[in-house]
N, C-alpha and C positions, 0 to 999 in steps of 0.2 A: 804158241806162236803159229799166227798161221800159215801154210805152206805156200799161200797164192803174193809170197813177198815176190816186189818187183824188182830186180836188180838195177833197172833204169834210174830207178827214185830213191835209190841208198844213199846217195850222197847228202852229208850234211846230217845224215838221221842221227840220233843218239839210241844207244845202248847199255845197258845195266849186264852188267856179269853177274850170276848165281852166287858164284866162287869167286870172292874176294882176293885176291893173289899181289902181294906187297903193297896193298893200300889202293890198287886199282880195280876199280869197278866202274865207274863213271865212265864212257865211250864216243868218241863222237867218230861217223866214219868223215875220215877228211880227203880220199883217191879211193877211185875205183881201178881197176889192174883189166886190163881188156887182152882177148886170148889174140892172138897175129893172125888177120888173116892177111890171106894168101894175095889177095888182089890191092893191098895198102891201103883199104880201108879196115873205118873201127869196127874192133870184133864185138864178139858178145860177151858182157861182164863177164869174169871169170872168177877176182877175189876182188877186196876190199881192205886198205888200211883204216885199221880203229888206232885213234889218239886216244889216249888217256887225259880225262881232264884234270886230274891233278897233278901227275909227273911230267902230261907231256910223251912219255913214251910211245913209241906208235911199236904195232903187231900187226901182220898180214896174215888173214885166212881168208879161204874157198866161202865167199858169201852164202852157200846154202848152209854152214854153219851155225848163221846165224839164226834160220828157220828153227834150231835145236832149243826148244822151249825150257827142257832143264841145266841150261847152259847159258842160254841169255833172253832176255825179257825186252822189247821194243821199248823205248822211253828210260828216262831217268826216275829210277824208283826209291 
């Protein structure tokens, strides 16, 4: 994966997990999480909710996570 991922353009992306964990691996991010700034404008991506496309379950991590190549792969594989 490469490290030049845009946080801008995460939304809607799909992701594949390495590790299979209760039937999920299929990913779609469906919100991005923006840090507060201080002046009530939007901040800078900070995390990411991934959906699970089969349960549905959604998980919030820190979007450079996803840059972790043995951990998850861009696209549905």
């Amino acid at each position: 994966m490469s490290a030049r991922l845009n946080p801008e353009k995460l939304l809607l992306s799909k992701w594949t997990a390495r590790q299979v964990i209760a039937r999920e691996k299929h990913f779609l991010v469906v919100e991005l999480l923006r840090e507060q700034a201080p002046t009530g404008e939007l901040g800078a991506v900070d995390a990411v909710v991934l959906e699970a496309v089969l349960t549905k379950r959604q998980r919030t991590l820190k979007w450079r996570e996803l840059t972790d190549s043995s951990a998850w792969q861009q696209g549905w594989q």
